[in-house]
C-alpha positions as CSV (number, residue, x, y, z in Angstrom):
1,X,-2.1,-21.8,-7.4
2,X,-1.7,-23.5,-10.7
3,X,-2.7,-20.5,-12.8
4,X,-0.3,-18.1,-10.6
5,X,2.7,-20.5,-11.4
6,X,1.8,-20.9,-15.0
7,X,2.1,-17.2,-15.4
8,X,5.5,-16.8,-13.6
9,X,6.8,-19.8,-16.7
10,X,5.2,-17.8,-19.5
11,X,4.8,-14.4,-19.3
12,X,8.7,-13.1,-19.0
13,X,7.5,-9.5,-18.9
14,X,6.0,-10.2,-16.0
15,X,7.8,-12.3,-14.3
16,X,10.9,-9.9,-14.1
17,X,8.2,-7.0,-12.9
18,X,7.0,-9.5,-10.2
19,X,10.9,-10.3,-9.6
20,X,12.0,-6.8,-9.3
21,X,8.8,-5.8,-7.1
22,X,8.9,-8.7,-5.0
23,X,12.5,-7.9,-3.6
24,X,12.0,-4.1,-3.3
25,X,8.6,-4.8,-1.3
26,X,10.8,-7.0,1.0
27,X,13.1,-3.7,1.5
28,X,10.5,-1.4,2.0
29,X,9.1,-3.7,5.0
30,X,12.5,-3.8,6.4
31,X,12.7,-0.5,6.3
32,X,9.1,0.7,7.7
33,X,9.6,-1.4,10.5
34,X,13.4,0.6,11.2
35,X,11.6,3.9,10.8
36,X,8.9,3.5,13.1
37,X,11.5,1.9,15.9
38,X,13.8,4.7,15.1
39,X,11.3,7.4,15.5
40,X,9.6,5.6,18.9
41,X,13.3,5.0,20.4
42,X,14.5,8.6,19.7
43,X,11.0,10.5,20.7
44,X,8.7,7.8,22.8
45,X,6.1,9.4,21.4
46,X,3.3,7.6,19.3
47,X,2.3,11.3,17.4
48,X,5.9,10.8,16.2
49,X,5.1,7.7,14.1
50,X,1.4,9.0,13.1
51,X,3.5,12.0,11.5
52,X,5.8,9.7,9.5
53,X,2.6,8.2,8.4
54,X,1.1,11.1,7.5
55,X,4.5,12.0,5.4
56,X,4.4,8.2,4.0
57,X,0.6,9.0,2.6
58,X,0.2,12.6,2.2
59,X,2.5,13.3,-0.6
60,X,0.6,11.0,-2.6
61,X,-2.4,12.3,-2.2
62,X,-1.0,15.8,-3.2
63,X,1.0,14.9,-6.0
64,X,-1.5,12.1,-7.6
65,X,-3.4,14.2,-10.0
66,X,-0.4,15.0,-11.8
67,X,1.3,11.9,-11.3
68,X,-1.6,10.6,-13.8
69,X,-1.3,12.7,-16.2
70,X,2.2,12.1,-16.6
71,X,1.7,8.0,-16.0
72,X,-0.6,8.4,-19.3
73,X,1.9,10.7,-21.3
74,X,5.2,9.1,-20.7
75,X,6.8,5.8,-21.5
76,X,5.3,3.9,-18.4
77,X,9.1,1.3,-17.9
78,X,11.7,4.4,-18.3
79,X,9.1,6.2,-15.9
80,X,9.2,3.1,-12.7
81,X,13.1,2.8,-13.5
82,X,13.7,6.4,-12.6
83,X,11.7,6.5,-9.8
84,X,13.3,3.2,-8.7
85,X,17.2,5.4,-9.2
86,X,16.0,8.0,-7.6
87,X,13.8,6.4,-4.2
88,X,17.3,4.1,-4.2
89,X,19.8,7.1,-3.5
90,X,17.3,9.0,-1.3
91,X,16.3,6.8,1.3
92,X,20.3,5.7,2.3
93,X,19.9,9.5,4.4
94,X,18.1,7.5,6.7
95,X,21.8,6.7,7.7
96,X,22.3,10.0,9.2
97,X,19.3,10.5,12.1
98,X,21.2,9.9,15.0
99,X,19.6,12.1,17.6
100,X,16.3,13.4,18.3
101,X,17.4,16.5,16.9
102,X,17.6,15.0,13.8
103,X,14.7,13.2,13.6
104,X,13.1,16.0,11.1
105,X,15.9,14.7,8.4
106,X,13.5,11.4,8.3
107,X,10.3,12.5,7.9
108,X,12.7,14.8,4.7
109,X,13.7,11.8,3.1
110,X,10.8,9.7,3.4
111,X,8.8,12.7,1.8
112,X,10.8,12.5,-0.7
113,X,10.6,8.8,-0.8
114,X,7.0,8.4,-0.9
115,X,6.6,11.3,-3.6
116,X,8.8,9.2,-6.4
117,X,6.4,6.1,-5.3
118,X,3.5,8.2,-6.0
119,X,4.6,8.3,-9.8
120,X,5.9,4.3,-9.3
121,X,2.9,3.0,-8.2
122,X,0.4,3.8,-10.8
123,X,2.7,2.9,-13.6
124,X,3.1,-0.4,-12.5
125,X,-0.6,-0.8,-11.6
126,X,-1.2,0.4,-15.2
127,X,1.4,-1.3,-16.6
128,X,0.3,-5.0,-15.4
129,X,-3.0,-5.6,-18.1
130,X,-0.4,-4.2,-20.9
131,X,1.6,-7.3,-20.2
132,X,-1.1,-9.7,-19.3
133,X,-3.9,-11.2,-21.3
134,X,-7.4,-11.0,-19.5
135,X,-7.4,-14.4,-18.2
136,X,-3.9,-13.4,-17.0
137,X,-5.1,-10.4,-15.1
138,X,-7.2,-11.8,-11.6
139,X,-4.1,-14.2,-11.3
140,X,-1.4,-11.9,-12.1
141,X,-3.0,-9.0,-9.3
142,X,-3.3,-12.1,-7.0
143,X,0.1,-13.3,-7.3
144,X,1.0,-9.9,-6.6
145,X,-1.0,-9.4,-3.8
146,X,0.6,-12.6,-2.3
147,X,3.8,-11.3,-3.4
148,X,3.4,-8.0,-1.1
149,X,1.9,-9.8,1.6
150,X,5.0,-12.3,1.9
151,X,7.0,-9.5,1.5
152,X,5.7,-8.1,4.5
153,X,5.1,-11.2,6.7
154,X,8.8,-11.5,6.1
155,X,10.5,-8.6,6.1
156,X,8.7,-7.0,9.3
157,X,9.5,-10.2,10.9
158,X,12.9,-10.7,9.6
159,X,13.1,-6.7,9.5
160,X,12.1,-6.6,13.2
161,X,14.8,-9.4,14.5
162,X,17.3,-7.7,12.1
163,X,17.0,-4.4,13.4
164,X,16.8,-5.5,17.3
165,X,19.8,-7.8,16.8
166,X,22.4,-5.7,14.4
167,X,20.9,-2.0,14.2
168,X,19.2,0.3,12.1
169,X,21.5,1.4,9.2
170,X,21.8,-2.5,7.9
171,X,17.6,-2.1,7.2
172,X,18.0,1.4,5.5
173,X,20.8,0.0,3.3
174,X,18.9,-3.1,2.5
175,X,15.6,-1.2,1.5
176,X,18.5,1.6,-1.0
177,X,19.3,-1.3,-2.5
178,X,16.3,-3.0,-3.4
179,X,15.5,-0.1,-5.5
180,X,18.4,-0.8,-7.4
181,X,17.4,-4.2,-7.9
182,X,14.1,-3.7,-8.9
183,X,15.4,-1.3,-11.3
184,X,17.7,-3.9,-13.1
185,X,14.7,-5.8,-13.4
186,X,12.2,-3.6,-14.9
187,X,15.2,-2.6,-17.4
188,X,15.1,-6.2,-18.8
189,X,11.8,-6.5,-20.1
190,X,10.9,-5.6,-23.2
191,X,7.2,-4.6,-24.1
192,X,5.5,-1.5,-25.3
193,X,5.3,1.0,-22.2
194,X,3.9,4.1,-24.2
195,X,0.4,4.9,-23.4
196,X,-2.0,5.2,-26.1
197,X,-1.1,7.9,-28.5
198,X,-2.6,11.7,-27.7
199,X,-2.6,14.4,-29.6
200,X,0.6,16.6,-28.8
201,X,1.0,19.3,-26.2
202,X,0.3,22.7,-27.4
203,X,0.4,25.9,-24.9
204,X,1.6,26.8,-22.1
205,X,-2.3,25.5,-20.7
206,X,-2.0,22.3,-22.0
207,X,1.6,22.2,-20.6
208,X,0.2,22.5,-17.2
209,X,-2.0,19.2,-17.4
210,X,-4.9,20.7,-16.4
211,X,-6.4,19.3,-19.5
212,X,-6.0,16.3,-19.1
213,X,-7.0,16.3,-15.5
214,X,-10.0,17.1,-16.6
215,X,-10.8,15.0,-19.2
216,X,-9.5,12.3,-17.0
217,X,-12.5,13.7,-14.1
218,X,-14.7,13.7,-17.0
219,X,-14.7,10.2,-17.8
220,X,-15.0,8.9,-14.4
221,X,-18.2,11.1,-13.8
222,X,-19.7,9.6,-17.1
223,X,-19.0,6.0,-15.5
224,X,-20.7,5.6,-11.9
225,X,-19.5,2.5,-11.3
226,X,-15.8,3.0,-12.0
227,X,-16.0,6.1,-9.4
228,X,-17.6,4.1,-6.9
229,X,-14.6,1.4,-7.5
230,X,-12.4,4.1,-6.4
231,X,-13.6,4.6,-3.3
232,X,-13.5,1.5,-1.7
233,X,-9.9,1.7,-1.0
234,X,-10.6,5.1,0.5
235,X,-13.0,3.0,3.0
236,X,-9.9,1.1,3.7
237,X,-7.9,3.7,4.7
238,X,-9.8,4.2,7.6
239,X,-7.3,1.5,8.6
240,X,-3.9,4.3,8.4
241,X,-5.3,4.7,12.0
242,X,-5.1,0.9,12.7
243,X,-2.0,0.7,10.9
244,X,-0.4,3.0,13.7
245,X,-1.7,1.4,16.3
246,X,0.3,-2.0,15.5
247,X,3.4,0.1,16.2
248,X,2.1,1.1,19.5
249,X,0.6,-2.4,20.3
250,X,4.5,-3.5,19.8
251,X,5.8,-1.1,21.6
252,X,3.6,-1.0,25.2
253,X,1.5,-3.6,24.7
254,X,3.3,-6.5,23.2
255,X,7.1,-6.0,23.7
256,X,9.6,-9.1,22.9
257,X,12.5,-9.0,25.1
258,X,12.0,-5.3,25.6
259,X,12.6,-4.6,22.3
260,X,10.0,-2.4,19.7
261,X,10.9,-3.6,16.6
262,X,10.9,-7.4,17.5
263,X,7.2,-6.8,18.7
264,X,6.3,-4.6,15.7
265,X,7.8,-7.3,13.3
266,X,5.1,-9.8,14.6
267,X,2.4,-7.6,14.2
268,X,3.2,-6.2,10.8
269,X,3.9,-9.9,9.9
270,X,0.8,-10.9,10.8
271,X,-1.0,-8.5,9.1
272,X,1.2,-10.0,5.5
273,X,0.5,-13.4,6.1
274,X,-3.3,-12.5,6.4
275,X,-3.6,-10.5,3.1
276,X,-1.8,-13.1,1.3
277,X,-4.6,-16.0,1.9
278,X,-7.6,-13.1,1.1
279,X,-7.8,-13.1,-2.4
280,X,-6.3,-16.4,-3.0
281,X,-9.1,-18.3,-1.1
282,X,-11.6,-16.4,-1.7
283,X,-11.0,-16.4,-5.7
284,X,-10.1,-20.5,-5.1
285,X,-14.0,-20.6,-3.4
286,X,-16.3,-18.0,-5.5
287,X,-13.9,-18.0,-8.5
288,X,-13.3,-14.7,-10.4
289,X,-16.1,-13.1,-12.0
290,X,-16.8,-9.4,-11.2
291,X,-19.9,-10.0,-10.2
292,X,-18.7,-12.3,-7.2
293,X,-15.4,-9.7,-7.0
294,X,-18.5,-6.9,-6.1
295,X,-20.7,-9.0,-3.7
296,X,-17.0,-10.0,-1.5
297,X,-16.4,-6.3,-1.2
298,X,-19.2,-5.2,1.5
299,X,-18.6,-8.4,3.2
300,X,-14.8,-7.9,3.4
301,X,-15.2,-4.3,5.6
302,X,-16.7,-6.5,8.2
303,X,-14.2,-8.7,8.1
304,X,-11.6,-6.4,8.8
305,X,-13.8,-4.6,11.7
306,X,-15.1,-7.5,13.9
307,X,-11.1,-8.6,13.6
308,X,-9.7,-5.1,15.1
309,X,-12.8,-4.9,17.5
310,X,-11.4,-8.0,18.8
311,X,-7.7,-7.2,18.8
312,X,-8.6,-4.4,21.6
313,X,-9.6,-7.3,24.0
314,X,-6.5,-9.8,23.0
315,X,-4.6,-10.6,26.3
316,X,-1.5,-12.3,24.5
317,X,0.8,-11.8,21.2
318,X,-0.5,-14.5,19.4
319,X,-3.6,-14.1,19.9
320,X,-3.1,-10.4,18.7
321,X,-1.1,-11.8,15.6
322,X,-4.3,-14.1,15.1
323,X,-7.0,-11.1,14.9
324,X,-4.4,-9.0,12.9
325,X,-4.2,-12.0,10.2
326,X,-8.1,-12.2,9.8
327,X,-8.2,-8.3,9.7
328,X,-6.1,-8.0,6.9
329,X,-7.1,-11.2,5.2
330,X,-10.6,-9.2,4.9
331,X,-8.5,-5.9,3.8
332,X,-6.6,-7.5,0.9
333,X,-9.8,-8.4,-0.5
334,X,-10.7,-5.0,-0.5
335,X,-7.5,-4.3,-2.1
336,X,-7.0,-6.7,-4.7
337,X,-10.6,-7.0,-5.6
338,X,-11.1,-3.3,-6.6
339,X,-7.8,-3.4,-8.3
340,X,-9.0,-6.5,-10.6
341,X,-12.2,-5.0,-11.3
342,X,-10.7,-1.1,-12.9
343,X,-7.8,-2.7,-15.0
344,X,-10.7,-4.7,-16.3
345,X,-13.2,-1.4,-16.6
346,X,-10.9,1.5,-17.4
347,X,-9.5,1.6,-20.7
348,X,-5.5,2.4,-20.6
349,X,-6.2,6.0,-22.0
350,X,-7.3,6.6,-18.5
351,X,-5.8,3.7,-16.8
352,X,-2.7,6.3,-15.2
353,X,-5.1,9.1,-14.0
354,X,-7.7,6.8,-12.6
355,X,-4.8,4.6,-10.6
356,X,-3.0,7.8,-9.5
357,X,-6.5,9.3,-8.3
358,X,-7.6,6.2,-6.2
359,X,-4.3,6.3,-4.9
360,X,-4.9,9.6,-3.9
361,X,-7.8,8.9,-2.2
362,X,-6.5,6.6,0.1
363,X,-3.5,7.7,0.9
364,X,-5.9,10.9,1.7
365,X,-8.1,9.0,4.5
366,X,-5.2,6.9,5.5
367,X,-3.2,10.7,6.6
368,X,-6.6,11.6,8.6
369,X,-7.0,8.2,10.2
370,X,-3.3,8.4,11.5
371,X,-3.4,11.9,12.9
372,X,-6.9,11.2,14.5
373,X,-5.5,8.0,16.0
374,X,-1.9,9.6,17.2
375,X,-3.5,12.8,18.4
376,X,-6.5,10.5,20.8
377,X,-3.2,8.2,21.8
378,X,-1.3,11.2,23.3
379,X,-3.4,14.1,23.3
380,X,-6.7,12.6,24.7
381,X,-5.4,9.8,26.5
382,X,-7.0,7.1,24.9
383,X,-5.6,3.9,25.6
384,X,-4.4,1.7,22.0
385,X,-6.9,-0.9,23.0
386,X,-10.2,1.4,23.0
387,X,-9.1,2.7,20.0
388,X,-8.6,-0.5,18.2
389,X,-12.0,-1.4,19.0
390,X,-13.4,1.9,18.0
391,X,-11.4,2.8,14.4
392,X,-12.7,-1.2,13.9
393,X,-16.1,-0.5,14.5
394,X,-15.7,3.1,12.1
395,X,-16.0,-0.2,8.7
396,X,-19.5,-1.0,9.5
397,X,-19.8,2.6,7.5
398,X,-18.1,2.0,4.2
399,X,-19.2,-1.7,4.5
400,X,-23.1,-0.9,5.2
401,X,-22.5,2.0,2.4
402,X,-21.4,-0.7,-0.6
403,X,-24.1,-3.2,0.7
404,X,-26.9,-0.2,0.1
405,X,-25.0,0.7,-3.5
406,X,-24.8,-2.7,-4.6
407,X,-28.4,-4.2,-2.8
408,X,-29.9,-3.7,-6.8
């Protein structure tokens, strides 16, 4: 933990982007776990919440491409403090869904939402090896990992009592103003946020992006192993499905005093706490080369599957919150690892397009995994616990697939 510490006292760039992300993640978790109540206490319906899912990936998948073209045009800072503005102001009309009438205004806003993170997110993840040196970078993406997975331990939990003891609105205003916040932050540092010069636009082709889509497609097909990178968070977003099914768990499985949020907050807490300790231990045991980054990867989809296979048979909440926290200390592997290993590959040229692409592909799976799983929940008739067991058994494939890949 030494090294993550160190980099907190030295780097100031980064330590006001970890400030500023660190208390807009805790919003956004207070927030989720308000949406998701909101939606199952207005409609009872599970498809409900794998729609607002579907809204909270989709967008990025759709908007991605030329997200990263712009990510790897623009000044990267001004870029995540305008998104930051804009996600801050749109997310307080949360405030006004009141009946299940109304309930179309929040899937509206969190479209919206989501679409301004699709341009934040890849920015950052860009930004973080301009203001890190390469021994920086594995515990730099670590710290943030551990960052987001606090975050989320906390603010479901926190988010969950919050919301069951004082309402709604008082997690919507929280999450409006952690934008601000994180704004503020981002505005203080001081580092050079434009990409690597390109030649000028010219035409009303070249206005379009398409160019630059292309070139970006280009380079990933010349490098095989960057592509293949990319992918493994799609294999993780077989776990949007999963995801959904922690809301329902809370709601008719694992209920605290009757109340959704309380037993949502445990479950999504779980799941932080868990992908906080992946990358940390596993880079404190096998250290950080990419070699060893490459071998944990097939390993970690097993993880994550035996853990949800076993969730469908847990008889109590903790023992839930237990397989959750192994699940998801497998999936931030996943996560982080893969990360680590393209800001090291891809030069930052590409870095934007690349970012916003994976992103895409996730967010892609993720929208399919949550349908599938909402429409079997209340179309089919499948109870939550054969489907945990089944959507955990669905990562032997992308597992078994990076084994045979990487078995040279």
């Amino acid at each position: 933990m030494s090294s993550q510490t160190a980099i907190l006292r030295t780097n100031r760039n980064f330590r006001l982007l970890f400030i500023g992300q660190t208390v807009s993640q805790l919003g956004d978790w207070f927030n989720s776990v308000a949406v998701f109540a909101l939606l199952l206490d207005l409609t009872g319906s599970a498809t409900a919440v794998a729609w607002m899912m579907i809204v909270q990936f989709l967008p990025m998948a759709i908007v991605g491409p030329v997200a990263g073209v712009v990510v790897d045009r623009v000044d990267r800072r001004r870029l995540m403090i305008a998104t930051d503005l804009f996600r801050g102001v749109v997310v307080l009309g949360l405030l006004a869904v009141r009946t299940r009438e109304q309930v179309w205004l929040a899937y509206v806003v969190m479209m919206l939402v989501v679409t301004g993170s699709a341009f934040f997110e890849p920015a950052r993840t860009a930004t973080i090896p301009n203001v890190t040196s390469k021994e920086e970078l594995m515990p730099a993406s670590a710290l943030l990992s551990a960052s987001w997975a606090a975050m989320l331990a906390i603010g479901a939990s926190i988010g969950g009592l919050v919301t069951a003891l004082a309402g709604r609105d008082i997690a919507f205003v929280i999450n409006g103003a952690s934008f601000f916040v994180s704004a503020w932050f981002i505005s203080r540092t001081t580092y050079d946020s434009t990409p690597v010069a390109k030649t000028p636009l010219k035409g009303w082709y070249a206005l379009t992006g398409l160019p630059d889509m292309l070139d970006g497609l280009a380079y990933v097909r010349r490098n095989a192993h960057v592509s293949a990178i990319m992918f493994v968070k799609a294999g993780w977003g077989l776990a949007g499905g999963v995801l959904l099914l922690l809301t329902v768990f809370g709601q008719r499985i694992f209920p605290i005093a009757g109340s959704t949020a309380a037993g949502i907050g445990v479950l999504y807490g779980a799941r932080g706490i868990g992908a906080g300790l992946g990358p940390m231990a596993l880079r404190w045991l096998l250290g950080q080369t990419p070699t060893t980054m490459r071998r944990s990867i097939g390993p970690a989809y097993f993880i994550v599957g035996a853990f949800y296979m076993a969730l469908a048979a847990a008889g109590t909440l903790p023992l839930a919150a237990v397989c959750v926290l192994l699940a998801h200390f497998g999936g931030s592997i996943l996560w982080v690892f893969s990360t680590v290993l393209l800001q090291m590959e891809v030069p930052d040229e590409f870095r934007g397009r690349v970012f916003a692409a994976e992103l895409a592909l996730v967010t892609l799976t993720s929208s399919i995994s949550s349908y599938v799983t909402g429409y079997a929940l209340d179309g089919l008739g499948w109870t939550p616990r054969a489907l945990a067991f089944w959507l955990g058994a669905a990562f032997i494939v992308p597992g078994g697939l990076w084994l045979l890949m990487n078995a040279r």
